[in-house]
C-alpha positions in Angstrom: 158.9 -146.8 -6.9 158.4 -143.1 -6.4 156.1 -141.7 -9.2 157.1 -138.4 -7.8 160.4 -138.6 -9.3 158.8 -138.0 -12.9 157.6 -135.8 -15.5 154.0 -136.3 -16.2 152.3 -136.0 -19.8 148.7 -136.8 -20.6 148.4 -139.9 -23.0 144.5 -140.7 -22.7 141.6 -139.7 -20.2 138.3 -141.0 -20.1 135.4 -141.3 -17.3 137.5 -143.1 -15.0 141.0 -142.9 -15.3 143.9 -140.7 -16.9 147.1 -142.4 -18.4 150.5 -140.7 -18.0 154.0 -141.0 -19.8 156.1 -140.3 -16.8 159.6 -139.3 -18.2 162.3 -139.2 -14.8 163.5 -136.1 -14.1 167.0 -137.9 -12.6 167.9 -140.9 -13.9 169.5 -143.6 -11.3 170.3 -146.9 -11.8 167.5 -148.6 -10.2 164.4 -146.4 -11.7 163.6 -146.6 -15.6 163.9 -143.8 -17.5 160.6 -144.1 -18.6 157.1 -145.5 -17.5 153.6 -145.2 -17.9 151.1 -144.3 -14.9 147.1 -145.0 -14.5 145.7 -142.5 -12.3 142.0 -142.9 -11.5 140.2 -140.0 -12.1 138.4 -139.2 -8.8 140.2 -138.1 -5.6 138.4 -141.3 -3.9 137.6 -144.1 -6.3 134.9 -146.4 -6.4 136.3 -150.4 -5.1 135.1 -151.2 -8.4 138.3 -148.6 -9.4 140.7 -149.7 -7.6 139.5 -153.8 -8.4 140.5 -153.1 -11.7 144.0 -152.3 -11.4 144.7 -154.9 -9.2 143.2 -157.3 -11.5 145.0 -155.7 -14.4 148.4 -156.3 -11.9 147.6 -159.8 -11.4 148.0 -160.4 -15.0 151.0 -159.1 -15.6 152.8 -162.8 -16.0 150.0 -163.3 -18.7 151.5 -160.4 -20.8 154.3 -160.8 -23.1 156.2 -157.1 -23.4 155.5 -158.3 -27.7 151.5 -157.8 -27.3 151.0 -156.0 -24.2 152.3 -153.7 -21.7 153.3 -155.3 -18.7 151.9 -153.4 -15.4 155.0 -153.4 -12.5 153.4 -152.6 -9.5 150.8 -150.4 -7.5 151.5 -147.3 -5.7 150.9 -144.3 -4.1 151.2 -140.9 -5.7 149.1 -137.5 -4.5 147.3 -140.0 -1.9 145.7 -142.4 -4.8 146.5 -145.9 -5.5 148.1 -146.0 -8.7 149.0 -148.3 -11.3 153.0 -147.9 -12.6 152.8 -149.6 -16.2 156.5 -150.3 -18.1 156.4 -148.0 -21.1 156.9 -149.3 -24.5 157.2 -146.1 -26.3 154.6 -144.9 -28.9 150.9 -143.2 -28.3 147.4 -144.4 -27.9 145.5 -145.1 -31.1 143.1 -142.8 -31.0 145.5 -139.9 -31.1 146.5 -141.3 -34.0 143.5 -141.6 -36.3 142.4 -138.4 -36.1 142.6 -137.8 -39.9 142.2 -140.7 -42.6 145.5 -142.8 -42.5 147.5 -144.1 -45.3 146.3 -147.8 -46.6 149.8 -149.2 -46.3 150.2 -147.3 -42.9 146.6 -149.1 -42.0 147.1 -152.5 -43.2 150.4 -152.8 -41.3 148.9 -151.4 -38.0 146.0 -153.9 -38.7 148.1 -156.9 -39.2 150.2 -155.9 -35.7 147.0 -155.2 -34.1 145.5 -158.3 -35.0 148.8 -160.8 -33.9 148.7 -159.0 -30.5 145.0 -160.1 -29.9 146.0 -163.6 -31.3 149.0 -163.3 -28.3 147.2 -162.8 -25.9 144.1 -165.4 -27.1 146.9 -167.9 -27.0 147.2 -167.1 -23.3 143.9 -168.0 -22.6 142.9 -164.3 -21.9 140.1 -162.2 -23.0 140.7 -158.5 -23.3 137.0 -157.6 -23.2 137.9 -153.5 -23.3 139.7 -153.2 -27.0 139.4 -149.9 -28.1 141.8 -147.4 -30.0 142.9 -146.0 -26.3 144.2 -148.9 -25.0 146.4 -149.4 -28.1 149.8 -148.4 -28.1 151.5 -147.8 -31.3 155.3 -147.0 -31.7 155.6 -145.9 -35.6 159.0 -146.1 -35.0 159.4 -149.8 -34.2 156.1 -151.1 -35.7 154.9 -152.3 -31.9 151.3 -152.0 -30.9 150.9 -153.2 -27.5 147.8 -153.8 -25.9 146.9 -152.2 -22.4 143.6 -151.8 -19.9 143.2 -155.2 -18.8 140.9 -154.2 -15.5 138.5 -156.1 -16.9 140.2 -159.1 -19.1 139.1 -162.5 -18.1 141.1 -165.8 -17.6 137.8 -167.8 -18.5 137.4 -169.2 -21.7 133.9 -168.5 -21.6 131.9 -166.4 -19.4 128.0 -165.0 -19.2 127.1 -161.6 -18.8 124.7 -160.5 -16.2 122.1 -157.9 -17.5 122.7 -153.8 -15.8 121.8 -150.8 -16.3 124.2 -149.0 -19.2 126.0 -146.9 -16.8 127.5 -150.1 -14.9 128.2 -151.7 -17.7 132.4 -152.8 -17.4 133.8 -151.4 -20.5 133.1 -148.9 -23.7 129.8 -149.6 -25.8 130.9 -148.1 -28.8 133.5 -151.1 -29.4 132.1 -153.7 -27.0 130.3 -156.6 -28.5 126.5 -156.8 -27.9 127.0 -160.6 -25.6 129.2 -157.9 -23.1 125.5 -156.2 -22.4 123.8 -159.1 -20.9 121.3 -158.8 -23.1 121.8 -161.4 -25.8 121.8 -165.0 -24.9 125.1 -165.4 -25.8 128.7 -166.0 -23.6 131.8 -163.8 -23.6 134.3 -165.4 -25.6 137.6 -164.9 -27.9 135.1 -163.7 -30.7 134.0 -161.0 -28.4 137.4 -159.6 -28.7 137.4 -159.8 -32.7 134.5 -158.1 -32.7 135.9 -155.0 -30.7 138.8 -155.4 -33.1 136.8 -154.8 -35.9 135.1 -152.1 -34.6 138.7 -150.0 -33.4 
């Protein structure tokens, strides 16, 4: 897949990587008209980088396209490794909620929200990283499909060594206190519903 083929548009940046809307800018048969693209930030990422989207790849036959976007493959584009995401339409959350929303508009973002977690619970996965940036919404179809799963988890339960906050694997403002290390307690489901109540 040649990401060089496509438009790029800024969805969401933060520390580590930048996520792109790649539109083509000549449609064939073979390429979608459409995709996303995660770009890490740095010229050279850290392993630790480049772990995470290969671990979010390898999950890709946990992800059903209802709850979350499914990743495609890894690449090459500018002379990074990069992660080419299908693309469900819509824009991150936190784009979205930049003014106080409508309650009908919230409550039905909220259910969706809140069956998409349940999806991918039922899948034995745990997200670990849910935060208005890694959710999708499509106002036009009602979808709101999960993504950033560099650091989801297979394990039903997991513990949590303690480190330092700056290599701490995820966002503290939504992450639940057991993802410090600091709490005697094991990364679970509940972690996940607790970042869900937070975004």
């Amino acid at each position: 897949m040649n990401v060089s083929d496509y438009k790029l548009e800024t969805l969401r940046h933060d520390a580590e990587f930048v996520l792109y809307r790649g539109l083509a800018e000549s449609q064939t048969d073979k390429s979608p008209s459409r995709l996303l693209i995660l770009v890490p930030v740095l010229e050279r990422p850290a392993p630790e980088t480049l772990r995470r989207m290969e671990h979010e790849l390898s999950l890709k036959n946990e992800h059903d396209p209802d709850w979350a976007v499914r990743p495609l493959t890894l690449t090459q584009y500018q002379g990074r490794s990069v992660l080419v995401l299908e693309d469900p339409g819509g824009e991150p959350l936190d784009r979205l909620v930049r003014e106080p929303m409508e309650l009908g508009q919230f409550l039905r973002l909220g259910i969706r929200l809140s069956a998409a977690v349940s999806g991918l619970h039922r899948r034995g996965v745990i997200h670990k990283e849910i935060k208005p940036g890694n959710v999708l919404v499509n106002p036009s179809t009602g979808e709101v499909p999960l993504t950033g799963f560099g650091i989801a988890t297979r394990l039903p339960r997991q513990r949590q060594s303690p480190e330092a906050p700056e290599f701490i694997a995820g966002t503290l403002p939504y992450m639940a206190p057991e993802q410090t290390g600091r709490m005697n307690r094991s990364i679970d489901s509940k972690s996940d519903l607790y970042s869900l109540g937070v975004t």
